[in-house]
ZAPADREN-34175 format. One record per residue: x, y, z of N, C-alpha, C in turn; residue number from 0. Coordinates in pm, 1 decimal. Example, Ala and Ser with C-alpha at 12.3 -4.5 7.8 and 13.67 -1.06 7.14 Angstrom:
2
(ropa (1319.0, -569.0, 780.0), (1230.0, -450.0, 780.0), (1320.0, -330.0, 780.0), 0)
(ropa (1285.0, -225.0, 708.0), (1367.0, -106.0, 714.0), (1290.0, 3.0, 787.0), 1)
***
This chain:
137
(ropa (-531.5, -1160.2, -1909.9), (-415.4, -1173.8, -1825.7), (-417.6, -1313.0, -1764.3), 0)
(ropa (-308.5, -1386.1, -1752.3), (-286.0, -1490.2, -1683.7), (-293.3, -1546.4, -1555.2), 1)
(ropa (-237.9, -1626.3, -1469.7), (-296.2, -1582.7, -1327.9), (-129.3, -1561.5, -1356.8), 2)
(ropa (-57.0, -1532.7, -1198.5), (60.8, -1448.5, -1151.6), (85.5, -1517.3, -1010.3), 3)
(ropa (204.6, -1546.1, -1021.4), (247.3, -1586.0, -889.1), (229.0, -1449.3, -788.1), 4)
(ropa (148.2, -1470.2, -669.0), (196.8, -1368.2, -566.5), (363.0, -1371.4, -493.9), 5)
(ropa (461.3, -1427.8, -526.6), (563.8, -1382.1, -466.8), (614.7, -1309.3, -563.5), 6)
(ropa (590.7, -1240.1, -691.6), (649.9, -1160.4, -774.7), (583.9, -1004.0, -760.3), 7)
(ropa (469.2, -979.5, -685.7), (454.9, -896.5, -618.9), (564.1, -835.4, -495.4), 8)
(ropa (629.5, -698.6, -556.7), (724.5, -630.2, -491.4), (714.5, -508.5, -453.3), 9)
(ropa (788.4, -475.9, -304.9), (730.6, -370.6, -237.4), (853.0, -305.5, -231.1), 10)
(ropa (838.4, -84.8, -284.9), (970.6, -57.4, -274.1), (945.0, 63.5, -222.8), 11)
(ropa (1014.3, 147.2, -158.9), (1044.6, 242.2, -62.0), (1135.3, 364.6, -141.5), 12)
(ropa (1104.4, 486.5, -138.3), (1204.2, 561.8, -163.8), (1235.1, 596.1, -81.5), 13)
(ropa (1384.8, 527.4, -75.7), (1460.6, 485.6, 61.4), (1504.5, 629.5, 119.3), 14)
(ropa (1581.7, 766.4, 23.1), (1613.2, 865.1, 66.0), (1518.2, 979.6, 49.9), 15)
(ropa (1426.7, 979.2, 24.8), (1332.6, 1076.2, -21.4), (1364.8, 1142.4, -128.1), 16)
(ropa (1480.8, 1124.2, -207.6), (1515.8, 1169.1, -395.5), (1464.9, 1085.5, -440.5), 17)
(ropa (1402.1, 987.4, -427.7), (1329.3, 916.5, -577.4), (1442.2, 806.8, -566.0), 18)
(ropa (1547.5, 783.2, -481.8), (1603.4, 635.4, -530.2), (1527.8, 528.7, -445.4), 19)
(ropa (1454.7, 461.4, -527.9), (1336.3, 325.7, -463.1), (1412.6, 253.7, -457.7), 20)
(ropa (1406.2, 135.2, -384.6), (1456.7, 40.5, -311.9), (1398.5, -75.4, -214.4), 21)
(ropa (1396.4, -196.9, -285.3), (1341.0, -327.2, -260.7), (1326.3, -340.5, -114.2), 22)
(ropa (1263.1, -319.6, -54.3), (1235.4, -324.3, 112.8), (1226.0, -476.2, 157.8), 23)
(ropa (1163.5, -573.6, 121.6), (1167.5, -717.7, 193.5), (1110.4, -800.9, 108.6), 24)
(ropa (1153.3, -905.4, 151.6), (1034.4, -1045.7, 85.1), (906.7, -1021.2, 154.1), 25)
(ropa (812.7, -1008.1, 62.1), (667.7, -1038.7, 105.0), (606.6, -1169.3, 53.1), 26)
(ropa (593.0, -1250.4, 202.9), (536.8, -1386.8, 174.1), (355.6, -1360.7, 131.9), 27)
(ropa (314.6, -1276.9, 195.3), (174.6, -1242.4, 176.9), (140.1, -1065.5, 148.3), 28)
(ropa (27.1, -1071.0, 86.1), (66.9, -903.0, 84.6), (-103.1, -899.5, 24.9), 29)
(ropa (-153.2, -801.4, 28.4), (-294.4, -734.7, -5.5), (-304.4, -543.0, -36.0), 30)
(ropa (-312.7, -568.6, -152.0), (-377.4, -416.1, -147.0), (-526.8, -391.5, -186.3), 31)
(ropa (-565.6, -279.4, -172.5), (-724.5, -237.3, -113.8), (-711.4, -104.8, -172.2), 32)
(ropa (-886.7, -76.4, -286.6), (-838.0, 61.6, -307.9), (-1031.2, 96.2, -273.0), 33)
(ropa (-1010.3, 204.6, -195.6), (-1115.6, 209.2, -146.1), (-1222.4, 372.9, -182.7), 34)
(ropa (-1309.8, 350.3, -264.3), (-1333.3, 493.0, -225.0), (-1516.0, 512.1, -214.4), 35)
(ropa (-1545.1, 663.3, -75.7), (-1630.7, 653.6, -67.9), (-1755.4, 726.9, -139.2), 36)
(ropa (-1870.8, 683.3, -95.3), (-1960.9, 787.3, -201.7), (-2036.3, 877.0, -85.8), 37)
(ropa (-2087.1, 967.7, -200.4), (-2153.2, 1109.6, -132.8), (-2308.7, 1138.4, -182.7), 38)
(ropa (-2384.0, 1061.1, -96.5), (-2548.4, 1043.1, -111.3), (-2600.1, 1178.2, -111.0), 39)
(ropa (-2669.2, 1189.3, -223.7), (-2727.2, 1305.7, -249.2), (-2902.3, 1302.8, -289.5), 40)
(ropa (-2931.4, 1162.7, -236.0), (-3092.4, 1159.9, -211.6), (-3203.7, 1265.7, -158.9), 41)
(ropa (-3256.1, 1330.7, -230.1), (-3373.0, 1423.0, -162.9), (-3515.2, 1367.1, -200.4), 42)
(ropa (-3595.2, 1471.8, -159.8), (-3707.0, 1449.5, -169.3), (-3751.3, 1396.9, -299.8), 43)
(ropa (-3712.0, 1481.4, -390.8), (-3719.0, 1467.0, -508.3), (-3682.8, 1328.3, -628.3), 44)
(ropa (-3595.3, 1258.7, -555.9), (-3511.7, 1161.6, -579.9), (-3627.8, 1064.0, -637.7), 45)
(ropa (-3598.6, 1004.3, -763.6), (-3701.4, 916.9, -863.2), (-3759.7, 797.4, -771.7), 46)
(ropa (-3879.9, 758.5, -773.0), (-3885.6, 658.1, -671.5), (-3826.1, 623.6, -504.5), 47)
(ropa (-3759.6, 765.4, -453.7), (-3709.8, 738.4, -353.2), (-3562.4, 684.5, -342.4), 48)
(ropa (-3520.4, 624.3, -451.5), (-3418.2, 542.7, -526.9), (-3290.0, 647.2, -446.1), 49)
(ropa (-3167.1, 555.7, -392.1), (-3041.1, 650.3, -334.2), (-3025.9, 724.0, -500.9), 50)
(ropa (-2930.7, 849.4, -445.3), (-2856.4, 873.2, -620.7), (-2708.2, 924.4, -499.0), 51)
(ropa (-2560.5, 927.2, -592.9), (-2459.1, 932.8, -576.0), (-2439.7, 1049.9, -654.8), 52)
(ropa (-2311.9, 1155.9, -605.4), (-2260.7, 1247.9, -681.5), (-2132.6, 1160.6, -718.3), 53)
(ropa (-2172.9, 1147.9, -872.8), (-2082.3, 1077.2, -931.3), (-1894.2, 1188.6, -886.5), 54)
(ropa (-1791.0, 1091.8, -902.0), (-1658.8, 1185.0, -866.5), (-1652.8, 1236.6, -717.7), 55)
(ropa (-1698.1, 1230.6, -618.2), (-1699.0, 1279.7, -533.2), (-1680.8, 1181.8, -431.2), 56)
(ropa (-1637.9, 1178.8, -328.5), (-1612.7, 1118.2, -184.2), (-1430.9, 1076.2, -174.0), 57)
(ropa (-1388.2, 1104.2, -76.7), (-1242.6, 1039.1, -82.0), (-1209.2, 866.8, -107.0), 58)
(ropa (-1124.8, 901.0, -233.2), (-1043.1, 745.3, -267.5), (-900.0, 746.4, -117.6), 59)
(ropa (-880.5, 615.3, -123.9), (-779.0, 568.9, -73.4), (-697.0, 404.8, -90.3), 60)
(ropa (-621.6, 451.2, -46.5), (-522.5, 319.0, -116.7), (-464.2, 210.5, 52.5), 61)
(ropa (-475.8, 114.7, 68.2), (-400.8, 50.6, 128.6), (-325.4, -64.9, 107.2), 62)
(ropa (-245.6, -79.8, 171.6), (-122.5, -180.9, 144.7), (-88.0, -267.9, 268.2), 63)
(ropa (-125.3, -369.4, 300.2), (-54.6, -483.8, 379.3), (32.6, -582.9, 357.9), 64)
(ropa (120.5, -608.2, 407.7), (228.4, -732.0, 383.6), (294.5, -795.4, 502.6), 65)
(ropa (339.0, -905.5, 499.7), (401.4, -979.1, 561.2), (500.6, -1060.4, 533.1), 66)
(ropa (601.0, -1063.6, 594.4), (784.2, -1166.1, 540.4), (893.6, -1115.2, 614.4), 67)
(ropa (974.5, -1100.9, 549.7), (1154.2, -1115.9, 634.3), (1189.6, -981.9, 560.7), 68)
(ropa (1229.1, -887.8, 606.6), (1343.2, -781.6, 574.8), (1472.3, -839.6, 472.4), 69)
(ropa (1495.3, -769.0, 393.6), (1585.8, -796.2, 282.0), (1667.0, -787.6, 324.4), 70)
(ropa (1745.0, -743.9, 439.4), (1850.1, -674.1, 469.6), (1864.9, -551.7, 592.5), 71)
(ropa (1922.7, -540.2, 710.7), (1934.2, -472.3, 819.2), (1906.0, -338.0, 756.8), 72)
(ropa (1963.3, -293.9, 661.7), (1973.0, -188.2, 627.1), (1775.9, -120.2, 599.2), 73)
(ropa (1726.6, -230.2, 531.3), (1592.2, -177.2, 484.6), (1535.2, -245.2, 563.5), 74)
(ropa (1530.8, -313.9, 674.7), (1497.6, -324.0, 831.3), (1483.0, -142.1, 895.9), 75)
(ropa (1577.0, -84.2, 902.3), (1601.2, 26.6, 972.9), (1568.1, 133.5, 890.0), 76)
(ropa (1571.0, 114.2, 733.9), (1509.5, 226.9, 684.5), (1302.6, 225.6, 712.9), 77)
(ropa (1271.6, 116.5, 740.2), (1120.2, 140.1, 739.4), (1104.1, 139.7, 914.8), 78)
(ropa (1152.5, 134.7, 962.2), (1192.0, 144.9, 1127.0), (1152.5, 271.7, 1139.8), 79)
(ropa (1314.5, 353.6, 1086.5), (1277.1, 510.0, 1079.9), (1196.6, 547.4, 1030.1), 80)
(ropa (1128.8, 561.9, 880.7), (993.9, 603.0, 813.7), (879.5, 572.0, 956.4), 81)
(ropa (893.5, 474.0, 980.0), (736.8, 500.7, 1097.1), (766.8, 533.9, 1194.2), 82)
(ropa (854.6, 516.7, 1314.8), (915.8, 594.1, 1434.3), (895.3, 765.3, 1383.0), 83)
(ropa (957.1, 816.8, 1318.0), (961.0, 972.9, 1280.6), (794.5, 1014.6, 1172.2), 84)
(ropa (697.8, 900.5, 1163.9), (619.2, 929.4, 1131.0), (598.4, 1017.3, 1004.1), 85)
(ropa (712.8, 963.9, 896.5), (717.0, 1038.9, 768.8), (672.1, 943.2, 672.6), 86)
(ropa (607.5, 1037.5, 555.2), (521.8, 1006.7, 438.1), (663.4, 996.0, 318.7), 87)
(ropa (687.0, 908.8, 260.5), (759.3, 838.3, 155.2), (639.7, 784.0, 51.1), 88)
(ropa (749.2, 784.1, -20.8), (671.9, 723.4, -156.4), (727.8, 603.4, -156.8), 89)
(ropa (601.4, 510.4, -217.2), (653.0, 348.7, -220.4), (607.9, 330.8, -365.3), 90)
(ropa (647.8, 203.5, -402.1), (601.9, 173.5, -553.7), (587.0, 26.4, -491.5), 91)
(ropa (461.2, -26.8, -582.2), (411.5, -138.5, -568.5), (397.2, -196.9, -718.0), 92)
(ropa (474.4, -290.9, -708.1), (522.0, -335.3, -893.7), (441.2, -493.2, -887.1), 93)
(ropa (356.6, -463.7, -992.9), (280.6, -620.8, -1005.2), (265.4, -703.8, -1188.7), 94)
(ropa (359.1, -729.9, -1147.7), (427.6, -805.0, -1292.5), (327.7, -829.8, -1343.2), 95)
(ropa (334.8, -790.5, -1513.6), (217.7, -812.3, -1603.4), (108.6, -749.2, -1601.2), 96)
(ropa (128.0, -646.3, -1485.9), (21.6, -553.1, -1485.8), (43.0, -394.1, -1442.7), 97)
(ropa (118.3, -387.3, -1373.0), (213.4, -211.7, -1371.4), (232.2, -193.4, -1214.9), 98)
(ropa (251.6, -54.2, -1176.5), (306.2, -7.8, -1126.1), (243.4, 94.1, -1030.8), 99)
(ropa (197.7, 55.0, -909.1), (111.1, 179.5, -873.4), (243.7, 282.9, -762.0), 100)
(ropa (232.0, 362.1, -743.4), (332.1, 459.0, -701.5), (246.2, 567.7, -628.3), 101)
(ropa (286.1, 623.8, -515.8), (221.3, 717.0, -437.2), (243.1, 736.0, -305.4), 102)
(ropa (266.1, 859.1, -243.5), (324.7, 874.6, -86.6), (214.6, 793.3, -12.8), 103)
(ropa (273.2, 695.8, 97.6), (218.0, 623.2, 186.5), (281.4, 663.6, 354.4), 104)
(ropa (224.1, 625.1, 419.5), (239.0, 630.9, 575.3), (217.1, 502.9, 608.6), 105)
(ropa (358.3, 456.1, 693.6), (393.0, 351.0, 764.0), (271.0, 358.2, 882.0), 106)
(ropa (155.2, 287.3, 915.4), (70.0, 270.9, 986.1), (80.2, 180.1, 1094.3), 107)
(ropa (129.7, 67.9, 1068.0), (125.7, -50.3, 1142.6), (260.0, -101.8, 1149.2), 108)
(ropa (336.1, -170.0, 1210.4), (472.6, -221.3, 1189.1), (510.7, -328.2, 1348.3), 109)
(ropa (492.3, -480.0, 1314.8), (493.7, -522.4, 1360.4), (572.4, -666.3, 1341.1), 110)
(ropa (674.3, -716.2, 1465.4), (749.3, -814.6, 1447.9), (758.7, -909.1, 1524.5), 111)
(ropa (757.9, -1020.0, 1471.5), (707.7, -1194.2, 1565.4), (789.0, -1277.8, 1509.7), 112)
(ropa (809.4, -1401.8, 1594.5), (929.9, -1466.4, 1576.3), (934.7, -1585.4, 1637.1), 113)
(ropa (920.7, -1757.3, 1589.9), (974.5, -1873.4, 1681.7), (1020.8, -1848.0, 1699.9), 114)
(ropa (1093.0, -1954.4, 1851.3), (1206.4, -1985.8, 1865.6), (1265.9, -2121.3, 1768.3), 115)
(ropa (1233.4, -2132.2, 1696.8), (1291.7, -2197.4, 1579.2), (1274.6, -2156.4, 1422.0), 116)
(ropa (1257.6, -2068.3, 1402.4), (1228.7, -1968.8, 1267.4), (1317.3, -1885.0, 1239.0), 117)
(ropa (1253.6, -1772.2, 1168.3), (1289.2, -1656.6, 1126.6), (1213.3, -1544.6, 1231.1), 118)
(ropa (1274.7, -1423.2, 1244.5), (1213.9, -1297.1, 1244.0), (1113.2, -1262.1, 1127.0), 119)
(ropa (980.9, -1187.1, 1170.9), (901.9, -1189.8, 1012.1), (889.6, -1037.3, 1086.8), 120)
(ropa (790.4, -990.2, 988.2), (747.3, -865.3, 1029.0), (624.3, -854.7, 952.7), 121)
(ropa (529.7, -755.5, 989.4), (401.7, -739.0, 895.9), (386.4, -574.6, 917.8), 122)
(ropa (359.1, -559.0, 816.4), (357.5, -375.5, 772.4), (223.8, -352.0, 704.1), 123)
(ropa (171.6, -170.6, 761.8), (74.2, -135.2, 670.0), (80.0, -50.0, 626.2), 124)
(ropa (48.2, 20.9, 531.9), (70.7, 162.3, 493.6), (-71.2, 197.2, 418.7), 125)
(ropa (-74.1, 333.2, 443.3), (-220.1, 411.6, 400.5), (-164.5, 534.4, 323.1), 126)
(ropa (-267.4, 533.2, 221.9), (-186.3, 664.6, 89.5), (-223.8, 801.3, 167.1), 127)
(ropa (-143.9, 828.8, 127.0), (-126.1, 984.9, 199.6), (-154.8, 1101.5, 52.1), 128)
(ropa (-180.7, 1064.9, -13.6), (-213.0, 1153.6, -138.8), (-230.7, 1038.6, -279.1), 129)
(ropa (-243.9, 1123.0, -349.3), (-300.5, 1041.4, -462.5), (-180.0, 962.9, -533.9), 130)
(ropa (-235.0, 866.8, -544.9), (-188.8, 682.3, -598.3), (-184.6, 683.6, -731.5), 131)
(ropa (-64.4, 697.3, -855.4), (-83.3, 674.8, -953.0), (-46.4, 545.1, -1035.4), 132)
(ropa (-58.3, 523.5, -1159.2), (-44.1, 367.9, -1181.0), (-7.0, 373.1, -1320.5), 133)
(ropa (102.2, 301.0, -1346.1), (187.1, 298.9, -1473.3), (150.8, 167.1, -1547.7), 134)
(ropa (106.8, 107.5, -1632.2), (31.2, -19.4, -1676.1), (219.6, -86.4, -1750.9), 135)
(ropa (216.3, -215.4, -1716.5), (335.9, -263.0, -1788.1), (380.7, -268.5, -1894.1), 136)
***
């Protein structure tokens, strides 16, 4: 794979909860994180003392950070509401040349700063709320 511009990294919202996704903002910066933990199962017995892991086991999780300008009032106020009412939506996170990860997230963080000679920006986080799947391009 090539390298990839990060502004072609795009963040989308299923804006009504039917499955119609929808381009939520410019993200000037953005990071995702997939995290999962393990479940030490060292005993006495254990070869040399050596840790051992139960392979498959411990909770995965997914996070998502970004930062930029709202596309539009409209998807300003749709991720407004998603975290004010504290509801789980599905987002899709599309990374050109490489696919598509998709999975209900929770608006975590949602925060907005601003010169007085700029733009309004905002920076958002979201944490998977169930399992994260991924469509390859």
């Amino acid at each position: 794979m090539t390298a990839q511009k990060g502004k072609d990294l795009l963040l989308k919202i299923d804006s009504d909860g039917l499955g119609t996704f929808a381009a939520v903002a410019g993200l000037r910066s953005r990071r995702i994180a997939f995290n999962a933990e393990s479940v030490d199962v060292t005993d006495a017995d254990s070869a040399g003392r050596w840790r051992e892991l139960l392979e498959g086991a411990g909770v995965k999780r997914a996070s998502i950070v970004g930062s930029g300008i709202f596309k539009d009032a409209s998807a300003d106020e749709t991720v407004r509401d998603v975290f004010f009412n504290g509801t789980i939506r599905d987002w899709q996170v599309i990374v050109p040349d490489f696919g598509t990860l998709q999975g209900a997230f929770q608006v975590t963080a949602l925060e907005y700063a601003g010169a007085h000679d700029g733009e309004l920006a905002y920076e958002i986080a979201l944490e998977s709320a169930g399992a994260v799947g991924f469509t390859a391009a």
